[in-house]
Backbone bond lengths (Angstrom), bond angles and torsions (degrees), N, CA, C in turn:
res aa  C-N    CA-C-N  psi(-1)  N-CA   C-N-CA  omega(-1)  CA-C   N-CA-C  phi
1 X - - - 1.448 - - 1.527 109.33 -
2 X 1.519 115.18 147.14 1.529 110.12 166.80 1.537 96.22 -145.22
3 X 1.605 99.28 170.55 1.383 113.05 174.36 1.676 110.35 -104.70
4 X 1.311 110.65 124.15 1.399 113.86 168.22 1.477 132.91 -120.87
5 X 1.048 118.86 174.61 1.733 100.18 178.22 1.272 102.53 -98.39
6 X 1.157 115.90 164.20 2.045 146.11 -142.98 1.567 80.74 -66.36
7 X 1.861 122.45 -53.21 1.240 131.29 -137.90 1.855 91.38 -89.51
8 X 0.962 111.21 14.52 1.375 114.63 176.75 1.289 113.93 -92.35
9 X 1.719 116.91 -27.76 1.718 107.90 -150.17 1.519 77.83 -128.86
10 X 1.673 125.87 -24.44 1.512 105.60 -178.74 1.627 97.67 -141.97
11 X 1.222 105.70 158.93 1.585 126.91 -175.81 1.822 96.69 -97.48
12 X 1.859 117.08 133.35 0.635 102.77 174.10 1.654 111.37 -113.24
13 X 1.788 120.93 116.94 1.323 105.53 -159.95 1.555 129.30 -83.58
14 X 1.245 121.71 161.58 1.353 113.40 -176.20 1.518 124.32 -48.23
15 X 1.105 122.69 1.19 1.385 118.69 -179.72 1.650 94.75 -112.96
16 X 1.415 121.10 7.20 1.728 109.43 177.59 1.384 112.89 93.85
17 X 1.244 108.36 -6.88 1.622 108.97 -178.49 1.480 105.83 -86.74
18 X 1.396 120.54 178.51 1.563 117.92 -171.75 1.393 99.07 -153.36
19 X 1.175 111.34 157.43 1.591 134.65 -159.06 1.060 118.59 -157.14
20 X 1.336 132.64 152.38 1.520 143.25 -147.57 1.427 91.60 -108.88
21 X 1.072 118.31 125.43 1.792 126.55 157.85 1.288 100.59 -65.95
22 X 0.983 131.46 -58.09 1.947 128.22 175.42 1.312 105.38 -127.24
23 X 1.281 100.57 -171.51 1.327 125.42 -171.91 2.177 92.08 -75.27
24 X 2.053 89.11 126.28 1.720 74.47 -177.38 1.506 105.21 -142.33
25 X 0.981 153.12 119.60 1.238 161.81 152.62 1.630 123.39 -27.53
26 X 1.590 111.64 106.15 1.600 96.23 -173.19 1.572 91.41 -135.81
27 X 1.658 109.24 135.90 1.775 106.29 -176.82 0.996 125.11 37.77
28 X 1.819 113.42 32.94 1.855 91.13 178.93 1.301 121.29 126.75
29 X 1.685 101.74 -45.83 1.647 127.81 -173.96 1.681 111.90 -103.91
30 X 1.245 111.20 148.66 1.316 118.65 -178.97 1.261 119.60 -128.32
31 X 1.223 100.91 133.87 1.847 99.57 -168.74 1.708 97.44 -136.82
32 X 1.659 93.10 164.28 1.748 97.66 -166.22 0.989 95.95 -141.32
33 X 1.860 129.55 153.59 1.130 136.61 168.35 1.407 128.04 -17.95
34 X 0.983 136.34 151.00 1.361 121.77 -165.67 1.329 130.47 93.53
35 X 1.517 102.49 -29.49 1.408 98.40 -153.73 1.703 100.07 -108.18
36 X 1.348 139.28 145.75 1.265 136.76 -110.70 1.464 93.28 -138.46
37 X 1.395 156.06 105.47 1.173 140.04 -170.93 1.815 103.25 -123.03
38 X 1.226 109.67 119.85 1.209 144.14 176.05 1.489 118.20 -47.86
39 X 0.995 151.83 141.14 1.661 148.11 -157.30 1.596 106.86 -69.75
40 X 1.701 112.62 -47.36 1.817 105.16 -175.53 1.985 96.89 -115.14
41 X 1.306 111.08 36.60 1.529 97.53 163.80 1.416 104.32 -109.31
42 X 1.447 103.47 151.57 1.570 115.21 -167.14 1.989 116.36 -118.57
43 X 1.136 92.16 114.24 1.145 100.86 170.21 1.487 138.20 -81.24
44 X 1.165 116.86 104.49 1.297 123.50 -178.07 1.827 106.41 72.79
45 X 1.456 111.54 35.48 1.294 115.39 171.33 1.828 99.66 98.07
46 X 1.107 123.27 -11.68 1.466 133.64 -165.29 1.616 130.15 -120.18
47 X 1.350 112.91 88.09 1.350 117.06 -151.62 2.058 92.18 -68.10
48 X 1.208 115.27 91.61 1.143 130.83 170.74 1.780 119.57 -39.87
49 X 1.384 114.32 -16.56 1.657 107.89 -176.73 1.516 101.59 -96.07
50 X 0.972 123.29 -20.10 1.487 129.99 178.00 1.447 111.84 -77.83
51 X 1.489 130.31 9.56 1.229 138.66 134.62 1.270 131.85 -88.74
52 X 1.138 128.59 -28.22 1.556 113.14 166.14 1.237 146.90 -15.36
53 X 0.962 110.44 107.07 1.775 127.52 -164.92 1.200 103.98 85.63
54 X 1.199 121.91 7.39 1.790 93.97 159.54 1.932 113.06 -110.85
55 X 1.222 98.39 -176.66 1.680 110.46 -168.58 1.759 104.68 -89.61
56 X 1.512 85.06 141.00 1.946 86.59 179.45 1.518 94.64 -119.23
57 X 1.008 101.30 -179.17 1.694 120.03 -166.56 1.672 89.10 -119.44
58 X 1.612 108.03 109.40 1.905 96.48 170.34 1.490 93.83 -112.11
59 X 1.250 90.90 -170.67 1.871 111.89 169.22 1.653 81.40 -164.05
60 X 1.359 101.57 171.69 1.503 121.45 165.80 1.511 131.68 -119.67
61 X 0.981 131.94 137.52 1.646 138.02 -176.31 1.665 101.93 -118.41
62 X 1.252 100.90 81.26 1.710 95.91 178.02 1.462 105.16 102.99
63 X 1.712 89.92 -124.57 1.611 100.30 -170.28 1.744 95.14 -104.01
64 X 1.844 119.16 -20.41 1.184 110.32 174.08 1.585 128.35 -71.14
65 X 1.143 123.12 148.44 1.689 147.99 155.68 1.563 91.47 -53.66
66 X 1.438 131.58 118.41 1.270 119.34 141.82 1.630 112.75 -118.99
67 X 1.783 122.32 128.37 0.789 132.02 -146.48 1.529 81.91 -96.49
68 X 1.550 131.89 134.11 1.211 171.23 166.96 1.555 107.53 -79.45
69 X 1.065 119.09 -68.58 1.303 112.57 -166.88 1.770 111.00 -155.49
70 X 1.096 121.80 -178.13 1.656 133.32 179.55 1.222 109.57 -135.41
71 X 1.624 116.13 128.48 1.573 107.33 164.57 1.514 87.36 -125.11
């Protein structure tokens, strides 16, 4: 396991939307580049923009990021 910052595993874009740097694992669900996450939609139970700038806890399964935890 390691701790990284938010801006490590996703890009946050100029319009506020957010995006997966890789393929990343959140509660369950898996999402891949490309794919565009909206300010109050929740991934895998976890409204993902309401972390920004802080550090997650990953590990990896493969080629995915699975996020462990939030500080």
């Amino acid at each position: 396991m390691a701790r990284v910052r938010f801006d490590s595993v996703f890009q946050v874009n100029t319009d506020g939307t957010i995006t997966p740097r890789q393929t990343t694992r959140i509660g369950g669900v898996t999402i891949t580049p490309g794919v565009t996450i909206s300010g109050n939609v929740g991934i895998g139970g976890i409204n993902i923009a309401q972390y920004v700038g802080r550090n997650l806890e990953i590990t990896t399964d493969g080629e995915a990021i699975v996020i462990t935890g939030i500080y």
